[in-house]
C-alpha positions in Angstrom: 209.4 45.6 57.2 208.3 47.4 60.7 208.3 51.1 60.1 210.7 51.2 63.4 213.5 49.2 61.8 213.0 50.9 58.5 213.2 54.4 60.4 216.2 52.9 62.2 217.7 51.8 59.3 217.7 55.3 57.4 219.2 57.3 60.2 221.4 54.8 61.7 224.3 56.5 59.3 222.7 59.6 57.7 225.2 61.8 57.1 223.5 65.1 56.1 223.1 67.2 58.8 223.9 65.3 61.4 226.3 66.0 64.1 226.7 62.6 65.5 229.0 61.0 63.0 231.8 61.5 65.5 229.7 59.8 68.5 228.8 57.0 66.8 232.1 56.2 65.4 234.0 57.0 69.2 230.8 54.0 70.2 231.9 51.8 67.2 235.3 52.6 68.3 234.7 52.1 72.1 232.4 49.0 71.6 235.5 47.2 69.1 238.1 47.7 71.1 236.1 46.2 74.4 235.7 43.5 72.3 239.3 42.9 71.0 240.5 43.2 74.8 238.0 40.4 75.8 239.0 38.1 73.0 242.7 38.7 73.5 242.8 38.6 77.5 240.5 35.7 77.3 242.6 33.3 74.9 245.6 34.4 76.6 244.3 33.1 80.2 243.0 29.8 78.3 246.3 29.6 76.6 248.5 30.1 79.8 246.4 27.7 81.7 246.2 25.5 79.6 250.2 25.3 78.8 251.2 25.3 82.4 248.9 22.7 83.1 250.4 20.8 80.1 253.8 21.0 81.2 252.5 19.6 85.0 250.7 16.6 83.8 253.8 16.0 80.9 255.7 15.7 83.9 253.4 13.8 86.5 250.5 12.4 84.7 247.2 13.4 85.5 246.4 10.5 88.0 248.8 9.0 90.9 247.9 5.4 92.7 251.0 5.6 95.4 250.6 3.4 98.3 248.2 4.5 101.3 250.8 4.2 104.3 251.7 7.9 104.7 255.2 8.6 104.2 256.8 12.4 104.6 259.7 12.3 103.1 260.4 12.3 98.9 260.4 8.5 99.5 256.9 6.7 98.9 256.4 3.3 100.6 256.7 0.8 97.3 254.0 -1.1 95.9 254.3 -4.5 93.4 254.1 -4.0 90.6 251.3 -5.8 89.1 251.1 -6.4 85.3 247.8 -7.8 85.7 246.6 -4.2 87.3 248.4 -2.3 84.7 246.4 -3.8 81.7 243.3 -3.1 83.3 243.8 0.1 83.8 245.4 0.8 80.4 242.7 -1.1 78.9 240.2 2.0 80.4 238.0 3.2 78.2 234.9 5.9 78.9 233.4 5.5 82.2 229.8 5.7 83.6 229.2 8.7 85.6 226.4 10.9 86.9 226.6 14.9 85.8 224.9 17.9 85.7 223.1 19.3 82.3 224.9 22.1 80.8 224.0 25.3 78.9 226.8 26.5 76.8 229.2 24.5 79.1 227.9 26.1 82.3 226.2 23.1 84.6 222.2 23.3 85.2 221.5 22.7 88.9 219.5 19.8 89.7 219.2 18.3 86.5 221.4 15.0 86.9 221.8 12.4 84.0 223.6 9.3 83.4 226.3 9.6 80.8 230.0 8.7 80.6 233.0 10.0 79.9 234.3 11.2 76.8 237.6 9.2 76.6 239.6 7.2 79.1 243.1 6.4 80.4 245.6 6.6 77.3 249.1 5.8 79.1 250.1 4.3 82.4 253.9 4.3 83.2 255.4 3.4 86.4 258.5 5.5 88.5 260.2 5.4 91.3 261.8 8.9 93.6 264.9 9.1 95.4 266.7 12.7 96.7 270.7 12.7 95.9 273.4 15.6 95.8 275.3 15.9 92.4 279.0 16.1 93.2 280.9 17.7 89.8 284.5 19.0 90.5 283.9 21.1 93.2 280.5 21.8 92.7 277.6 20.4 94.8 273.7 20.4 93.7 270.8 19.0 95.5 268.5 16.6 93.3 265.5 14.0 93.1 265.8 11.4 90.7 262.9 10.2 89.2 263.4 6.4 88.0 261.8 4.7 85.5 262.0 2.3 83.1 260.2 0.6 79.1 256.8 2.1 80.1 257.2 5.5 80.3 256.4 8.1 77.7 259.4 9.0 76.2 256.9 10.2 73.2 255.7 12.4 75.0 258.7 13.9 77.3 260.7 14.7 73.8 259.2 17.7 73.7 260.7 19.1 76.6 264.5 17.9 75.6 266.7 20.9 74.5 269.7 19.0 73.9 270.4 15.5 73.4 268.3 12.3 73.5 266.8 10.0 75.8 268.7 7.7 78.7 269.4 4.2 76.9 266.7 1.5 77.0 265.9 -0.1 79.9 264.5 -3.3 79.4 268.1 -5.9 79.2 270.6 -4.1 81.4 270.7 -1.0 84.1 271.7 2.0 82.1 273.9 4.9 83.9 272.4 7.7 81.6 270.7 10.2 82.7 268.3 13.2 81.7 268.9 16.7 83.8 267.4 19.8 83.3 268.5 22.9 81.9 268.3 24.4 85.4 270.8 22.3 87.0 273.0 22.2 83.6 273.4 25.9 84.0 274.5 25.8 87.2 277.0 23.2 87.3 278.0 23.7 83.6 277.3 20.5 82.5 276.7 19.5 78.9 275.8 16.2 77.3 278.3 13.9 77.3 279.7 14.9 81.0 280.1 12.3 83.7 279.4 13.1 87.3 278.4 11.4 90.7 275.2 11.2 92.6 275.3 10.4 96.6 272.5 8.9 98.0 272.4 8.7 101.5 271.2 4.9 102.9 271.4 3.9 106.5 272.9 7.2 107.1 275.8 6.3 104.5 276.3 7.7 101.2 276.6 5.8 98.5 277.6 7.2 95.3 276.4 6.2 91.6 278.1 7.6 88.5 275.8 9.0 85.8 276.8 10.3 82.0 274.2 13.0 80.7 272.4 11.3 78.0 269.8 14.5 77.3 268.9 18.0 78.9 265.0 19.0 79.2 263.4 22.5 80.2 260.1 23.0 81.3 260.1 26.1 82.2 258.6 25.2 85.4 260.9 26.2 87.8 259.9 24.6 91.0 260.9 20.6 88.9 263.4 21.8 86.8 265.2 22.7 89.9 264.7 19.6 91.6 264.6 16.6 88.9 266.5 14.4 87.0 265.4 11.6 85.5 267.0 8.2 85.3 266.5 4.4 85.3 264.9 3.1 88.5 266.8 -0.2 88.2 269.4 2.3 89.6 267.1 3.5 92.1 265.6 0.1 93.7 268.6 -1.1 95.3 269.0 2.2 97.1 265.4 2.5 98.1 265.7 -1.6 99.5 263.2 -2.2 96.8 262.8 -5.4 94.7 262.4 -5.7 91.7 258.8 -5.6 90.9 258.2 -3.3 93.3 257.6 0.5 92.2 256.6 3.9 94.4 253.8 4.6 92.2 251.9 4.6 88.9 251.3 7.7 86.8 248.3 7.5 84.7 247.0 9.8 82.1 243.8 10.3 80.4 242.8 11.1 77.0 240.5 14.5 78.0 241.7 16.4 81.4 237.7 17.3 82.0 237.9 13.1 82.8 240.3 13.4 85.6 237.8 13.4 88.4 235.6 10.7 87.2 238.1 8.6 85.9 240.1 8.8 89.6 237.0 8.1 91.1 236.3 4.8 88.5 239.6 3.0 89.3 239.4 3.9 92.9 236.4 2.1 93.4 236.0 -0.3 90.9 239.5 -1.4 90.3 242.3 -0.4 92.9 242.9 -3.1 95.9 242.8 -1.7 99.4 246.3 -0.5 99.9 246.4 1.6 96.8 245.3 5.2 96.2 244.8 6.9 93.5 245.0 11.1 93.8 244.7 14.0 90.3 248.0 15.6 90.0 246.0 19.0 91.2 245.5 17.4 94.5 249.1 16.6 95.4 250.5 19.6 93.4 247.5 22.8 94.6 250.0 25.3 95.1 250.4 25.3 90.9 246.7 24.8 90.5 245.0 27.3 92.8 247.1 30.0 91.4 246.1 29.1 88.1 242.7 28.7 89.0 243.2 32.6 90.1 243.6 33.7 86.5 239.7 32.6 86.5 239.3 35.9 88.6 241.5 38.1 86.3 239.4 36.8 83.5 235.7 37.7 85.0 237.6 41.1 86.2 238.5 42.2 82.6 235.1 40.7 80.7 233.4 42.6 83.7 235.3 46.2 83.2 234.6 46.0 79.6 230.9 45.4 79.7 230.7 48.4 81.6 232.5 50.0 79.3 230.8 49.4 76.7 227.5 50.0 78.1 228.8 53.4 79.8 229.5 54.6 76.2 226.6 53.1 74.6 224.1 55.3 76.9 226.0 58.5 76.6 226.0 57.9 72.6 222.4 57.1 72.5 221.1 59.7 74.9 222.8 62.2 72.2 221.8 60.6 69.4 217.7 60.8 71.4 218.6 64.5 72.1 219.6 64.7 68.4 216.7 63.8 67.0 213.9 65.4 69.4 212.8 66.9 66.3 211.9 63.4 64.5 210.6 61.9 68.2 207.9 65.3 68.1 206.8 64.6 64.6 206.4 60.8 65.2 204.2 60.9 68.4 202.1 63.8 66.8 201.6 61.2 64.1 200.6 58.6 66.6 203.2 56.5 67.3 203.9 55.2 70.9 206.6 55.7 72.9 207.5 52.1 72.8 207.6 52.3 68.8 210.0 55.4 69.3 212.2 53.8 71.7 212.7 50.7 69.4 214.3 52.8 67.0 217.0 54.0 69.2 217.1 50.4 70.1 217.2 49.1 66.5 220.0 52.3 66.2 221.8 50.7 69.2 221.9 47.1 68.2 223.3 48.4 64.9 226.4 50.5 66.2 227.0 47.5 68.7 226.9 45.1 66.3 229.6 46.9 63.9 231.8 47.5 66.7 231.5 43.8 67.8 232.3 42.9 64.0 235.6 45.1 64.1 236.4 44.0 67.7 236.2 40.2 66.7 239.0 40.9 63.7 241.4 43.2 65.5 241.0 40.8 68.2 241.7 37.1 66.0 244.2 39.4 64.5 246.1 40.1 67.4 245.4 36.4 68.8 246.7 34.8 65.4 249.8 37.2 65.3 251.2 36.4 68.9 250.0 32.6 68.1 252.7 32.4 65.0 255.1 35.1 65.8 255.0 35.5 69.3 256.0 38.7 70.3 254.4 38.9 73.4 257.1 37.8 75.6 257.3 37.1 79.6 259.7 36.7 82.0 260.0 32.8 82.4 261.0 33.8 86.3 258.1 34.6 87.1 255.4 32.8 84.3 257.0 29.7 83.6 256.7 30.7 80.0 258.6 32.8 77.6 255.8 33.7 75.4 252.7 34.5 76.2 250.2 31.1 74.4 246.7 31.6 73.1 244.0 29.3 73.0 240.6 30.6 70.7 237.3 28.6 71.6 234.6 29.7 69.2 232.0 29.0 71.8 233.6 31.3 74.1 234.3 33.9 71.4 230.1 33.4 70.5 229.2 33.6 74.1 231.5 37.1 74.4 229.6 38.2 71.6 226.2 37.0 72.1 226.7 38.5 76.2 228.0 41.8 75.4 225.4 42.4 72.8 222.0 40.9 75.4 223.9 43.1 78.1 224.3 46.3 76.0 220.7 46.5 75.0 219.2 45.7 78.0 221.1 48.2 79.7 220.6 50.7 77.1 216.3 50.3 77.9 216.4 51.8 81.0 218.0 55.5 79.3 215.4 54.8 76.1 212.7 55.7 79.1 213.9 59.5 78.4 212.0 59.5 75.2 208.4 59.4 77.3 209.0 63.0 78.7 209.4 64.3 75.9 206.4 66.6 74.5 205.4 66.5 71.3 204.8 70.5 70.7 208.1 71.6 72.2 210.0 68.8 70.2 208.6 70.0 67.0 209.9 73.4 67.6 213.0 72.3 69.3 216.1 73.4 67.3 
């Protein structure tokens, strides 16, 4: 064992006569809650970036092929359907593409390699859009009713159903059921079971179509549960002068979202005809995604201020623990060590109080994380977060990366105050008191 370790070891936590206890433990202190923060600001962020971005694809998919003719309005120009097209592209599996190598999931300049996706497309279901107004009683509410019909995900929308069940099925006879959210049951106090009209306005007449609520949803995503209903789009095609294999658009999703891009760019070029398109939810839908992409910010902001916490405490505890033991530091470079040897055992010292505090940060921190994850009492206002509790998300390899960083970054900044111990003289340290 090196004698500076050993050294390091001994008066790490000597008690007698030391008047440091108290710094060290405000540095454990200091150094665990820094790390707590990071961990619990960290898998909150993932968490509510994540869920958000859940809820978005749930309701869109994570690909759209509309046709190319640009259209303004909430009405796409149609497309066939092709059965042909939509076996293809469920039948998508990884795809070949060209990416950068990574280091702990950060990209490596200039260091391209062939490789493929991890998955492909898991679900392709086709819709159709058309804006109404909801006459009930007296009551008037504007709405967009998204059509669709035996391919769509019901699976997967059921989690967003409050009350009741899904609109009939499709595939024999048009049904008049419909889904609504909670939004627009609130407002027009409607339950399941009510009946109500929807006027659509064609060639500047309005037709109505009655609809019974079959099911209620709530996404808690204010800007479509304000807007959409969701019907069959056998209703929908006569309105829109559609026939009946023809569609607005196709909403694919992907087994792993880091697969949108490549798996947009795949289909578009290997697979889509001429007049199709195909564009990732966070293209058509920024608004959502660039303030999410925002929280990136808060995150780096908060891992950031804590670092510097951390290594703001770090050299005021070691700089008294080095004025502490002048003493020792006089006796050990009359005995011949180096100032290099000395300053590794403040190091060795260091690394040990960080690595304590890092140890307690890490289990308040899961604590805290695992609490909120299964009782959830951190709530937020769903006004202005779309959620009503606040998710978390852990990724080991970011909590090892946290730990790994803080720790690398700690020490290395704690070298620079370590430089103290060269002025000091051996003679006046051995009478120093």
């Amino acid at each position: 064992m090196k004698a500076e370790y050993f050294i390091a070891r001994r008066i790490a936590f000597d008690k007698k006569g030391s008047n440091s206890q108290w710094i060290i433990k405000i540095a454990i202190g200091a150094i665990a809650l820094c790390m707590s923060v990071m961990i619990v600001a960290t898998a909150l962020i993932r968490g509510f970036k994540n869920e958000i971005s859940e809820k978005v694809y749930g309701f869109w998919g994570h690909i759209n092929i509309t046709d190319t003719r640009i259209n303004t309005s909430m009405e796409e120009a149609p497309i066939q359907l092709d059965t042909a097209l939509l076996s293809e592209l469920t039948a998508v599996g990884p795809v070949p593409i060209l990416r950068e190598r990574r280091i702990l999931g950060r990209p490596i300049p200039n260091t391209i390699k062939e490789d493929q996706s991890s998955a492909g497309i898991r679900h392709v279901q086709s819709y159709a859009l058309k804006a109404g107004i909801i006459k009930y009683e007296s009551d008037l509410e504007g709405i967009v009713l998204k059509g669709v019909d035996s391919t769509f995900d019901w699976d997967h929308f059921r989690q967003f159903l409050t009350e009741g069940d899904i609109i009939a099925d499709t595939d024999s006879t048009t049904s008049r059921g419909i889904v609504i959210s909670q939004t627009t049951a609130n407002r027009l106090d409607l339950e399941v079971g009510d009946r109500f009209r929807i006027y659509f306005l064609k060639e500047d007449a309005p037709i109505p179509r009655g609809f019974e609520i079959s099911g209620i949803y709530n996404t808690n995503l204010e800007e479509y549960d304000r807007k959409f209903a969701i019907a069959d789009i056998d209703v929908l095609r006569p309105l829109l002068g559609y026939r009946k294999d023809e569609i607005s658009g196709l909403e694919v999703f992907v087994d792993d979202i880091d697969d949108i891009g490549d798996i947009r760019n795949h289909i578009y070029i290997e697979m889509l005809p001429a007049n199709l398109f195909p564009s990732t939810i966070k293209e058509k839908d920024s608004a959502i995604f660039d303030w999410l992409e925002l929280q990136n910010y808060n995150e780096i902001v908060i891992i950031t201020l804590m670092v510097l916490v951390s290594i703001i405490n770090m050299i005021t505890a070691i700089l008294i623990l080095i004025l502490e033991r002048t003493n020792m530091i006089g006796i050990l470079k009359s005995l011949g060590q180096s100032n290099w040897g000395i300053r590794k055992i403040f190091l060795y010292q260091a690394a040990v109080i960080v690595g304590r505090g890092l140890i307690i940060g890490n289990v308040l921190g899961l604590l805290i994380c695992i609490l909120q994850k299964y009782t959830e009492f951190i709530k937020l206002d769903e006004a202005e977060y779309y959620l009503t509790v606040a998710p978390i998300e852990l990724n080991p390899w970011m909590i090892l990366t946290l730990n790994i960083g803080t720790l690398m970054v700690v020490l290395i900044a704690l070298v620079l105050p370590s430089y103290y111990i060269s002025n000091v003289s051996p003679i006046k340290a051995i009478r120093f008191k």
